[in-house]
N, C-alpha and C positions, 0 to 999 in steps of 0.2 A: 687294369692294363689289358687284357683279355679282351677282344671282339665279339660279344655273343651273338652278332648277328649272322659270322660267322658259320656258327656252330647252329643255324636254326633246322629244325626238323621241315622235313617238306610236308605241306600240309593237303592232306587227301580227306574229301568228303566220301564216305562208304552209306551206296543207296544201296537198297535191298536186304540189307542183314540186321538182323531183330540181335539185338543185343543189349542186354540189361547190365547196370552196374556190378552186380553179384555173379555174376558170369564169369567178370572178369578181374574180379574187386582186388586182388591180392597183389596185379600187374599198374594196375590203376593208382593204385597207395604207395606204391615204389614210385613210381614218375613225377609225383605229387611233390614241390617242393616242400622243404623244413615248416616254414612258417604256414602253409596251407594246410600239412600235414596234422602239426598240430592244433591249430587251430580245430578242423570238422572235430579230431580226436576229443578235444575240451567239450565240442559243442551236443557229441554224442552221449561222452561220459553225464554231463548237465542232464541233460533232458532225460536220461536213462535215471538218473536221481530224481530229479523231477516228477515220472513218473509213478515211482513208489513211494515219492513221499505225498501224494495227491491220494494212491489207495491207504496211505496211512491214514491222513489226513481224514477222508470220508469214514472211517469207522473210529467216533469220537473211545476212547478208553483202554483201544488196543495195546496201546502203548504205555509203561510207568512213566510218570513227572509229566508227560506231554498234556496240557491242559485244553481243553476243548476250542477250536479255533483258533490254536497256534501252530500256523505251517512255517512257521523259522522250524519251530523244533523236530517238526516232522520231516523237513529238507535235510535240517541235521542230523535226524536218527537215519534217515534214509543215506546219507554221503558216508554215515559209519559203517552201517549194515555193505553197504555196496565194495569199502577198502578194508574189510575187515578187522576196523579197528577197536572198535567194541568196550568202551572208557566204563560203562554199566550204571552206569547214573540213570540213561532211559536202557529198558528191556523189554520185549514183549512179555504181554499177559496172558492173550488169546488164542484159540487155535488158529484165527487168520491172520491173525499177525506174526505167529509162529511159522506160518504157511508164505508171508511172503518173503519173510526172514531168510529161509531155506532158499524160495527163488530167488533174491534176490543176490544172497552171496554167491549162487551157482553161475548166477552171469557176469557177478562180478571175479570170481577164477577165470572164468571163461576169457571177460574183457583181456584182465591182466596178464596172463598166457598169448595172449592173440596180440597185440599190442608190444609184449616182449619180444616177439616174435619179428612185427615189424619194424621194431628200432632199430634190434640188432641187424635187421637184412639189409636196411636201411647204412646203416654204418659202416656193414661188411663189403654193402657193393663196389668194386671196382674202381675208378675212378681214374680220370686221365688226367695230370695238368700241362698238356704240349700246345703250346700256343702257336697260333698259325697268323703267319704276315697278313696285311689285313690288306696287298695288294699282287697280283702276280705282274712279274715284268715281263715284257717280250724286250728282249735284248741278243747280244752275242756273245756266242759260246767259242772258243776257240775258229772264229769267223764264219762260223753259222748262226743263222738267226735259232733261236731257242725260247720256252716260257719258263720260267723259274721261279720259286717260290722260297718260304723258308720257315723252317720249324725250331720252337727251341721246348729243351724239357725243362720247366719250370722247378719241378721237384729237385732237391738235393739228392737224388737216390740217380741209380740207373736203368734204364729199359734194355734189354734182351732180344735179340731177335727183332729188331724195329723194323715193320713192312708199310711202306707208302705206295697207295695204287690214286692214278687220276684219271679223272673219265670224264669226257664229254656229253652232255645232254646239248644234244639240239633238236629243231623240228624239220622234219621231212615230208615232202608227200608223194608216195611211190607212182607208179607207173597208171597204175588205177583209178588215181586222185584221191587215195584213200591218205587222213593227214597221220603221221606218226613220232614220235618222242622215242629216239634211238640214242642208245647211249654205244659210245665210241671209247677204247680203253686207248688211252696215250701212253705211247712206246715212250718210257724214261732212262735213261741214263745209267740208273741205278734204282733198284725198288728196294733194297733191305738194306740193315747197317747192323753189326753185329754189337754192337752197344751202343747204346743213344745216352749219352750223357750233357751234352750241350746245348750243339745245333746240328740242323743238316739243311741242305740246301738240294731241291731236288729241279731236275732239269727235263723237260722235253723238249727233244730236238727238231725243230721244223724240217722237214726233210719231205720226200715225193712222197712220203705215206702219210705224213701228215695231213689231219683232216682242215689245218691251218697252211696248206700248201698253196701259194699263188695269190692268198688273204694277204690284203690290209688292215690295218688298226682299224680304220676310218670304216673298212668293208663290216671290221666284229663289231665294233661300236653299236653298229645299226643292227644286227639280231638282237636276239633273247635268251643267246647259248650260256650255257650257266658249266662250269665247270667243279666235279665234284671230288674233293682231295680227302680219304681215307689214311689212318694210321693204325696199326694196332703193334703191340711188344707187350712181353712178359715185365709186367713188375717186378724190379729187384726185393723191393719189404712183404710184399704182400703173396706173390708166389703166382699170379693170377694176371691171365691176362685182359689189358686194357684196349679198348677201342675210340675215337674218336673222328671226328671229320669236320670239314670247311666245306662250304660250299659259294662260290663267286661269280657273279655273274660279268659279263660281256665289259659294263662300264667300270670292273672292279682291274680290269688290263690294262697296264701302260707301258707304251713303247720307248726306247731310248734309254734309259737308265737300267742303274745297277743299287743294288743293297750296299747299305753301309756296312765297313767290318765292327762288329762288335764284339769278339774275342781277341784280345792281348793279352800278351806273352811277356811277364815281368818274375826274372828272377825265378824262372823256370817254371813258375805257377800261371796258368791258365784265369784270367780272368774275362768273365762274359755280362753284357750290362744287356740285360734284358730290355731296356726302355730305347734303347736304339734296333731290337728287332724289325720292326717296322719301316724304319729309314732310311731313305731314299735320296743317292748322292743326286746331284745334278749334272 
């Protein structure tokens, strides 16, 4: 149901700055989706077995039961030594076998420590599910023209303190001829809601300060002004607050219409159908 496109990151190329993956590793593996995540995790764990079972493997007898050019057994004494599981059927014999025994369960605490670490941060973080209409309308407001949008909080819980800010990027070029990307904050109606449990619908008013003053559809249409819509509240379960945004460009505006109601009132309960968020009467 969700619009992710929505919700896409603005994508910036950064020249000039040396920056390694290990620099930044720990921000990096958070951003990482689930399935990507674990995935490299499996692929490092692997090859981190991989590699001690190949120093096992080159010194034939290091090892009990492991018989001379058998690397199953040596992948498998290595995947034991590595999760400290240790069945004792195979054990080392020697002192470099002893030796890598020693390294290798030290990297395998390490992994597991470091890894525990990121699951749970992974787990812990934040999370927003407020979903943002996938159109803004220009319509009217009490017989002013106005832009309006509309939020609804997905979760069964409540948000606290809900702040909505919207802001205009457009392109400029000053007096100099110098071109510029100036962001314009749009005067709303209302920016907070002291608990967001449903929906909210928020409004900018076209008015003489509007940066939409004296515009047509027709006139936005033709830029490349992107309008960018911010949320943040306190989680009710989690204690913690969440952040989120939309971001819509020029062809994502339509004039003349209004949002469908999708909250009814039966029997004094509040009912809201999320799959007409987006619905647009005629």
């Amino acid at each position: 149901m969700a619009n992710k496109s929505l919700n896409r990151e603005i994508s910036v190329r950064r020249l000039g700055v040396e920056e390694t993956f290990l620099e930044d590793a720990y921000h990096r593996m958070l951003r990482w989706g689930w399935w990507r995540f674990f995935a490299i995790v499996l692929l490092v764990y692997l090859s981190i077995d991989m590699v001690f079972a190949i120093l096992f493997f080159i010194a034939p007898g290091s090892v009990a039961n492991i018989a001379p050019g058998d690397f199953v057994s040596a992948f498998a004494f290595s995947v034991q030594t590595m999760a400290t599981i240790g069945y004792g059927f195979m054990y080392p014999v020697t002192p470099y076998a002893h030796l890598l025994v020693t390294i290798e369960s030290a990297v395998g605490l390490f992994a597991t420590a470091l890894l525990t670490g990121l699951v749970f941060a992974k787990f812990a973080r934040p999370s927003a599910r407020v979903e943002f209409s996938n159109k803004i309308l220009w319509t009217k407001v009490n017989g002013a023209s106005a832009l309006t949008l509309r939020l609804g909080n997905v979760r069964t819980n409540q948000v606290y303190e809900g702040r909505a800010q919207m802001t205009l990027l457009r392109d400029e070029v000053s007096s100099e001829g110098e071109r510029l990307r100036r962001l314009v904050d749009l005067k709303m109606m209302r920016t907070q809601t002291p608990l967001f449990a449903l929906s909210w619908t928020l409004f900018h008013i076209i008015d003489s300060t509007s940066p939409f003053h004296n515009m047509t559809i027709e006139e936005l249409h033709n830029t490349n002004w992107e309008v960018v819509v911010t949320f943040t509240g306190l989680d009710q379960d989690v204690g913690q607050t969440i952040v989120t945004h939309a971001i819509y460009n020029s062809q994502m505006i339509v004039a003349g219409r209004k949002f469908a109601d999708m909250i009814h009132l039966n029997d004094n309960v509040r009912t809201i159908d999320f799959s007409k968020l987006h619905d647009i009467e005629n």
